[in-house]
Backbone bond lengths (Angstrom), bond angles and torsions (degrees), N, CA, C in turn:
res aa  C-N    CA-C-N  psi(-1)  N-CA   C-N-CA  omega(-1)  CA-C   N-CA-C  phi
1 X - - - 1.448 - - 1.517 109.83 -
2 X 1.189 120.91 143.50 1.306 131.50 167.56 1.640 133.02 -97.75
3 X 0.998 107.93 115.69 1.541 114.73 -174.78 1.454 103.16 -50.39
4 X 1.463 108.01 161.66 1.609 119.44 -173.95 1.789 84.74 -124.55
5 X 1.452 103.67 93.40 2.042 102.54 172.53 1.378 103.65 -77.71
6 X 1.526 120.06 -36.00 1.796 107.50 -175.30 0.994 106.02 -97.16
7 X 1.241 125.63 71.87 1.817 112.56 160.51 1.330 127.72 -32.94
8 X 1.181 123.94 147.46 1.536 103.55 163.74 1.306 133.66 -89.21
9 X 1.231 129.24 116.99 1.603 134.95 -169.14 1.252 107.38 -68.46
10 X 1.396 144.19 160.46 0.936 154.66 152.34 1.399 136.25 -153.32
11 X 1.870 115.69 146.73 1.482 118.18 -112.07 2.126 81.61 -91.20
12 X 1.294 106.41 130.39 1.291 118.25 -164.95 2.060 98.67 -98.51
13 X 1.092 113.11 127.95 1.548 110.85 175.74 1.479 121.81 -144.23
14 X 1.262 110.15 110.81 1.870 124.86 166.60 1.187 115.37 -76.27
15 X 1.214 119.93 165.72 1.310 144.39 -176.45 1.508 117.34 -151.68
16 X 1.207 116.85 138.41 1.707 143.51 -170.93 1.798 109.90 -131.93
17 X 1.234 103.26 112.17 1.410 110.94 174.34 1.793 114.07 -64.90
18 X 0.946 118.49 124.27 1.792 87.81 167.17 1.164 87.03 -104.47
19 X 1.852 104.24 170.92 1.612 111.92 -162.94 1.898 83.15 -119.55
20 X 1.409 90.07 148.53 1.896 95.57 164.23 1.643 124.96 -27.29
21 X 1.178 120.54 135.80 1.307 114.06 176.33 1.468 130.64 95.54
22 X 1.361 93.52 -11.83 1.767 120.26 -176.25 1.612 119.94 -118.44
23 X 1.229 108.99 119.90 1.685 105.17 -166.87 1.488 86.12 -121.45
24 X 1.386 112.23 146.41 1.459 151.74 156.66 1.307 120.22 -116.10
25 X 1.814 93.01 135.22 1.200 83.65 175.34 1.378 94.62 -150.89
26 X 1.627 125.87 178.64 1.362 125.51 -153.24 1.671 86.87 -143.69
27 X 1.633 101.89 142.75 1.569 105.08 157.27 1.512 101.84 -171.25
28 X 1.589 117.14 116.63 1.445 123.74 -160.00 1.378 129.18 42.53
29 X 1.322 102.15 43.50 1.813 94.01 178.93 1.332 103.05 109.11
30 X 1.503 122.88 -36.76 1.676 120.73 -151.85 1.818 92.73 -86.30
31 X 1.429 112.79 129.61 1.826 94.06 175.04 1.720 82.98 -119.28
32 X 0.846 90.47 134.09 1.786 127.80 162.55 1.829 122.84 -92.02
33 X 1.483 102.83 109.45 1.131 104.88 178.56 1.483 110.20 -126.45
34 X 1.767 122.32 116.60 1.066 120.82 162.06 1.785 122.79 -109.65
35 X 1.344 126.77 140.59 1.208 138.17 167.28 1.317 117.41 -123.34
36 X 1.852 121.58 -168.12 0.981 109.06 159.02 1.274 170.33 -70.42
37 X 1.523 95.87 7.81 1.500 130.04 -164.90 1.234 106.83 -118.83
38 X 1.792 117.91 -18.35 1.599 102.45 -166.11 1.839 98.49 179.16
39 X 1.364 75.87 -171.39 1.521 82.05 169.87 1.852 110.70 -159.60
40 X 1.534 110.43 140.55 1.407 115.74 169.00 1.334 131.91 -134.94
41 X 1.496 99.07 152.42 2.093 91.38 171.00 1.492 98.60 -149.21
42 X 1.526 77.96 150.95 1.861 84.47 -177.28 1.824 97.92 -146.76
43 X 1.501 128.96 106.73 0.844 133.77 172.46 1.647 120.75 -43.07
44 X 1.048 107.40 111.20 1.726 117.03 -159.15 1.936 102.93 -124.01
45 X 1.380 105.42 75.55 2.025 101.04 -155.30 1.689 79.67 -112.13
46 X 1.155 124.65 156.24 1.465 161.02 160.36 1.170 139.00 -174.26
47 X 1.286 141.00 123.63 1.361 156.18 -128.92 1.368 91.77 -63.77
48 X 0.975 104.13 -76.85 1.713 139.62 -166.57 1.379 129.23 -57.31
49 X 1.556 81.98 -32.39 1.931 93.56 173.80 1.826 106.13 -113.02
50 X 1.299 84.37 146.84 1.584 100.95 -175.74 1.554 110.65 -101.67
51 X 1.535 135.53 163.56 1.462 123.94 -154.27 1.923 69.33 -168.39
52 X 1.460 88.60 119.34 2.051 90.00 -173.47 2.078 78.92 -141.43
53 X 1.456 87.77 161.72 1.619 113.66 158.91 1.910 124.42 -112.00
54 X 1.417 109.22 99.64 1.195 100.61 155.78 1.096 126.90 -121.75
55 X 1.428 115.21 128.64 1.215 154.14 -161.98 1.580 113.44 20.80
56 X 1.804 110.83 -62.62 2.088 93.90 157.80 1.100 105.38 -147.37
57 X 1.805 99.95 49.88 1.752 117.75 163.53 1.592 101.50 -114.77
58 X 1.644 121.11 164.24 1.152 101.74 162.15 1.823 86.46 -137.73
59 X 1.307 104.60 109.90 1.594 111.53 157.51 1.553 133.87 -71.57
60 X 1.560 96.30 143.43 1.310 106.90 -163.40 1.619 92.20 -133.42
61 X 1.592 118.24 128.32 1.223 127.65 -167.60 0.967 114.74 -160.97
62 X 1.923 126.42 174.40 1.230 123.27 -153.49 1.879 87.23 -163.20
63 X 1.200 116.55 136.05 1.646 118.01 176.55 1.457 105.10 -88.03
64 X 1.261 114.92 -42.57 1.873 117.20 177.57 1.556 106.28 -117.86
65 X 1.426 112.12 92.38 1.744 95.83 -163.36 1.672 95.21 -100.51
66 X 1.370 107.39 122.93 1.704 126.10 164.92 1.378 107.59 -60.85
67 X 1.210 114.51 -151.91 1.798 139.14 172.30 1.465 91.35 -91.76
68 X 1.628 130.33 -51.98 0.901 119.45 -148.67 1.844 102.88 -98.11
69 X 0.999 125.09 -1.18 1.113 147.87 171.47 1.752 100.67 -72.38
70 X 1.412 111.97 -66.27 1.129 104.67 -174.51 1.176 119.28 -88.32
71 X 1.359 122.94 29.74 1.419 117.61 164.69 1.851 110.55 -104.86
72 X 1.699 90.50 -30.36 1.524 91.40 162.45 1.119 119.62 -64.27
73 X 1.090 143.18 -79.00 1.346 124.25 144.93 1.891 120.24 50.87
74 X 1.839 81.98 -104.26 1.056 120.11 -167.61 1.774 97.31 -57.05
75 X 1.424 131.67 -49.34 1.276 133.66 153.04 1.522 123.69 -21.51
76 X 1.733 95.43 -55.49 1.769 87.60 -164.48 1.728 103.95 -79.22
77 X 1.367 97.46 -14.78 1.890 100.20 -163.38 1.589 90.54 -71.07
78 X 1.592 137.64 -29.67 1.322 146.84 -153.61 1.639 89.61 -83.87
79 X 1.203 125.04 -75.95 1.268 124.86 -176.06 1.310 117.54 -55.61
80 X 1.436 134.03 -41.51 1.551 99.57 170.42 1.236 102.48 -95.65
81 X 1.047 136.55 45.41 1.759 129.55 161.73 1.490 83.18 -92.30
82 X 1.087 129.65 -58.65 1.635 136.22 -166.18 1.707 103.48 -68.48
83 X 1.135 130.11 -48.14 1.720 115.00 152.79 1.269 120.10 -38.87
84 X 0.900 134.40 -35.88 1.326 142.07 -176.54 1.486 123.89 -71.69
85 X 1.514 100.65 -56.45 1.512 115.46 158.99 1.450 104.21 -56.87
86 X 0.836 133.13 -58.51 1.919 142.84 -155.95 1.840 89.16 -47.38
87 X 1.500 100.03 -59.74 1.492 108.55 -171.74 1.683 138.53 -65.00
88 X 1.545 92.29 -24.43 1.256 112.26 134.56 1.213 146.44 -56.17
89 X 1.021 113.46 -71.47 1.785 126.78 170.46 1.492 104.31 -137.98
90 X 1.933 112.97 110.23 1.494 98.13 -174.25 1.631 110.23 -79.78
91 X 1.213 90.45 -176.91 1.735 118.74 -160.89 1.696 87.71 -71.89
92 X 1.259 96.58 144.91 1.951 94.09 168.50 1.066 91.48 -144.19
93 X 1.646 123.47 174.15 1.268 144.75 -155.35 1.780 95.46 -171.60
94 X 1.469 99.29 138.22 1.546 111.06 -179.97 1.374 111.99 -143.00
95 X 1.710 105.44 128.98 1.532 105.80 -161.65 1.660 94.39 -127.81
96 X 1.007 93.03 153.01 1.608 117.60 168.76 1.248 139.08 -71.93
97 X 1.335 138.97 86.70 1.564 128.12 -175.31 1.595 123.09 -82.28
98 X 1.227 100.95 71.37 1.874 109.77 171.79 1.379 123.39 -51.98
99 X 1.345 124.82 105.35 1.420 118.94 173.11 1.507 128.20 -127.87
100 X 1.465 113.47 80.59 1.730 121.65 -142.86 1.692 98.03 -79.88
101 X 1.673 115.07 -44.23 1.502 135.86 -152.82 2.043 105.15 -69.10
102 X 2.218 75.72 -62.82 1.995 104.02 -156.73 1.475 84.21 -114.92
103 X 1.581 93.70 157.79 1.963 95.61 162.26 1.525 85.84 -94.89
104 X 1.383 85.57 131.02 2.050 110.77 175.51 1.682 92.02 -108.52
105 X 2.013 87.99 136.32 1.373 92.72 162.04 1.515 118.83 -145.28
106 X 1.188 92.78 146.31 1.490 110.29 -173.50 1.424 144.50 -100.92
107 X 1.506 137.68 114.57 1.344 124.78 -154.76 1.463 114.91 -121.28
108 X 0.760 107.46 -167.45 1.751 116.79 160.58 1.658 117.10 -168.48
109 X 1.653 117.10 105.82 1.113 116.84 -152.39 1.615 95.44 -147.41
110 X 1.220 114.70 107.64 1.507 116.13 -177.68 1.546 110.40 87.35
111 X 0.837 147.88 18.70 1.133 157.53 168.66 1.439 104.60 74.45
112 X 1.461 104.67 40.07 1.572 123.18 157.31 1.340 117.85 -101.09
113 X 0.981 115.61 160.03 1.962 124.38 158.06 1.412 117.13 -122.89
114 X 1.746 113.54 115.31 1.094 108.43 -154.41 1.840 95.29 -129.38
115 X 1.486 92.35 126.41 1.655 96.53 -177.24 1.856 92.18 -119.76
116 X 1.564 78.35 139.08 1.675 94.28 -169.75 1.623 84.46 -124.21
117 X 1.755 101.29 162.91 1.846 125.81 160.95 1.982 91.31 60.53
118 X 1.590 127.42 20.85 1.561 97.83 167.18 1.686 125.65 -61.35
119 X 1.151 119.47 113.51 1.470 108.38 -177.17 1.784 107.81 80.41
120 X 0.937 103.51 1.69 2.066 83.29 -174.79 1.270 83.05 123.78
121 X 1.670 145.87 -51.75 1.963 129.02 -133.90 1.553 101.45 -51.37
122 X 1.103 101.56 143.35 1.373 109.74 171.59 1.458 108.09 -90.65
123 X 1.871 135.24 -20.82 1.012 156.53 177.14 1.351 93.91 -82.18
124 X 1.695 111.78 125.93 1.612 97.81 166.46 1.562 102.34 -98.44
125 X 1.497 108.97 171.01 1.405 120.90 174.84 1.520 115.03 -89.25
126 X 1.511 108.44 137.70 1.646 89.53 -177.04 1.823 90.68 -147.21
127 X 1.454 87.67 152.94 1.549 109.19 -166.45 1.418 95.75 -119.71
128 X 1.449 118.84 145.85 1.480 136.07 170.33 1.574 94.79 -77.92
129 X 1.258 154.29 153.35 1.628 149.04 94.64 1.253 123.79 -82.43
130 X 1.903 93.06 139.89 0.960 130.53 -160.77 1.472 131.65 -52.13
131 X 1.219 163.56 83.09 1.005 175.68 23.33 2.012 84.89 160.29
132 X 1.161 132.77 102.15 1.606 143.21 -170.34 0.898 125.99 108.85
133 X 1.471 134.63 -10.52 0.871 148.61 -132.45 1.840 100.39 -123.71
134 X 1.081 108.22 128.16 1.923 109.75 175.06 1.862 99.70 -109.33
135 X 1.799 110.92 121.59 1.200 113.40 154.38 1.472 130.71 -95.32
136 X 0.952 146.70 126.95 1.463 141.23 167.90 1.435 128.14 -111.63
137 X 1.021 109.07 115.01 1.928 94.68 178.49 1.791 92.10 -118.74
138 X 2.006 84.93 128.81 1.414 104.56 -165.51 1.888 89.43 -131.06
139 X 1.385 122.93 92.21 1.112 120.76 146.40 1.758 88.66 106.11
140 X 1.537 113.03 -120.94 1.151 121.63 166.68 1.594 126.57 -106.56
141 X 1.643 90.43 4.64 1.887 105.46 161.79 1.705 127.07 -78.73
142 X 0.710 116.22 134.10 1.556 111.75 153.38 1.646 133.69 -109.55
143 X 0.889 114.85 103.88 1.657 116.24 -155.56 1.618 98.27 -101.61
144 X 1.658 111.38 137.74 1.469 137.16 -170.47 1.667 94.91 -132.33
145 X 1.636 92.00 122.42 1.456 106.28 -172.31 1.543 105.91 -132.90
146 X 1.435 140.14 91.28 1.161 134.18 162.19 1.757 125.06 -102.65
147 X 1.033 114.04 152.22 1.913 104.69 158.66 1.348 122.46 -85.96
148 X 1.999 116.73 5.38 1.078 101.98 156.06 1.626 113.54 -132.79
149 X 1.517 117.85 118.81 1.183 146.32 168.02 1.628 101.53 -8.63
150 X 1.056 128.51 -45.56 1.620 133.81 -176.17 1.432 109.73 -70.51
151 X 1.575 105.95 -72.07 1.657 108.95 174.56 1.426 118.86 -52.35
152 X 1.218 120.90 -23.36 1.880 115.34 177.32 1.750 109.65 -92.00
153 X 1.464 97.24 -19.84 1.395 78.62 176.52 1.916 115.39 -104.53
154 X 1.081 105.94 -24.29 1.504 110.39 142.99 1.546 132.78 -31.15
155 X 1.614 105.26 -53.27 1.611 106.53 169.87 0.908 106.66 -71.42
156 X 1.428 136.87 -37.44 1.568 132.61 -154.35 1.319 108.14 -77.92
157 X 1.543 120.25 -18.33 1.934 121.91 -173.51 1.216 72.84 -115.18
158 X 1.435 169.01 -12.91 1.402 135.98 151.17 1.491 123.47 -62.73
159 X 1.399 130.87 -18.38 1.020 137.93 -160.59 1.525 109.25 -102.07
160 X 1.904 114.00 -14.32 1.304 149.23 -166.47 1.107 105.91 -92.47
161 X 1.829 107.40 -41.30 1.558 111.94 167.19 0.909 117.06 -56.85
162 X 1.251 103.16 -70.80 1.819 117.02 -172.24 1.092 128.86 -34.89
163 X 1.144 132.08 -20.78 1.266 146.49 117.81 1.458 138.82 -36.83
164 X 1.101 94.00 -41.49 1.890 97.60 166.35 1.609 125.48 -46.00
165 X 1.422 107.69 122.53 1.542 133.26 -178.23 2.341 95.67 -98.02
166 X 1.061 64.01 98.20 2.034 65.02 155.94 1.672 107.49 -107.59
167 X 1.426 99.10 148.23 1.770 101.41 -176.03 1.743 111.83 99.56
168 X 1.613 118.23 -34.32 0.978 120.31 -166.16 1.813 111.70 -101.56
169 X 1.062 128.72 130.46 1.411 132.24 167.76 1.165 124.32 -54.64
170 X 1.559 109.62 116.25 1.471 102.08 -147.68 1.555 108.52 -92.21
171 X 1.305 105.81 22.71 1.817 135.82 -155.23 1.662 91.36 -86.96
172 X 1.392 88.04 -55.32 1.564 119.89 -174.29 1.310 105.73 -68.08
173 X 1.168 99.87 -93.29 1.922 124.34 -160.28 1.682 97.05 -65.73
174 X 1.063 129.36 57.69 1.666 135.87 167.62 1.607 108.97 -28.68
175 X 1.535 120.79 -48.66 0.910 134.26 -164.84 1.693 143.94 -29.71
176 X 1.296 141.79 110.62 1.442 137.68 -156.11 1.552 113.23 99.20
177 X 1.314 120.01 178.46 1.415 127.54 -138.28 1.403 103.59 -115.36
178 X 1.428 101.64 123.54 1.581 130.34 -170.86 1.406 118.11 -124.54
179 X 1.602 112.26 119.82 1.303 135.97 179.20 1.487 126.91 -33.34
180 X 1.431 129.48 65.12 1.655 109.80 -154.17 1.946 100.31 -103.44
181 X 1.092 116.82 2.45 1.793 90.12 167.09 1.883 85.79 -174.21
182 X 1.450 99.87 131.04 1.345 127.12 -179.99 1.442 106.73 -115.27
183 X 1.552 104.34 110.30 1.903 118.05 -165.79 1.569 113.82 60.53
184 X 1.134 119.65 -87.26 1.589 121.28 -157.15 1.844 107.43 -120.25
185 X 1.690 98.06 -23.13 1.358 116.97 -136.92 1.913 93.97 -90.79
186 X 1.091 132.55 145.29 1.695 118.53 174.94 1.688 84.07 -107.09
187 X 1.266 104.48 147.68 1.431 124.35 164.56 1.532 119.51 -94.88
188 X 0.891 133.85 124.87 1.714 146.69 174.59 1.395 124.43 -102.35
């Protein structure tokens, strides 16, 4: 039998709606998305794949598309579909402040997040946030609001840490702030 070395490639092409109100724009890789809520860019460069604007599509294509071609692709079409959404209506995240033991309290002051009394510490814990990023602590919620999908969900498992007890049974010691619904979705 004889191997087939030149396969034939063929030219692979996506498509992205933009919705009213939302401009994109492209320059070396960098795509730029502004709406009414925000604005994003996330450098999206590959040889092979092309990232074009027509008129209130934004195509994403490939002239010889591989496996690995079309997974890029499939990558860049994922991330600005999600810029897009972000800029629309951003991404939120809602966490839980459990405090069974100590009354724990929680702030946000300077574009810190500051949890005082976890467990007894006399040291409180304090977190930097991220430069896009909106914190709120409303009651026993803490709400994470960005237009980009990465930075809100980044703070939200940093803020999950910060809280983290190693050594302690987590059966037991319930205590500190737990992730219960990311966008629309409740977590269980």
């Amino acid at each position: 039998m004889e191997k087939e070395s030149n396969k034939k490639k063929k030219k692979l092409m996506e498509t992205i709606e933009i919705p009213k109100g939302v401009e994109v724009s492209i320059d070396k890789g960098l795509v730029a998305v502004k709406g009414p809520k925000g604005e994003n860019k996330k450098n999206l460069y590959n040889k092979k794949v092309s990232i074009k604007i027509d008129t209130n599509k934004v195509i994403i294509s490939s002239e010889r598309a591989t496996k690995r071609e079309k997974k890029m692709i499939g990558t860049f079409k994922a991330h600005i579909g999600r810029m897009v959404d972000g800029v629309i209506k951003p991404h939120k995240y809602v966490l839980k402040i459990c405090s069974g033991h100590f009354p724990m309290t929680v702030s946000v002051t300077n574009n810190q997040l500051v949890v005082k009394n976890l467990l007894g510490e006399k040291i409180p814990r304090v977190m930097d946030i991220k430069e896009g990023v909106t914190v709120k602590v409303e009651g026993e919620n803490i709400s994470v609001e960005s237009t980009n999908k990465e930075y809100a969900g980044q703070c939200a498992a940093s803020i999950e840490q910060l809280t983290r007890r190693t050594g302690y049974d987590s059966r037991i010691f319930q205590d500190g702030c737990y992730i219960i619904t990311k966008g629309d979705k409740e977590i269980k």
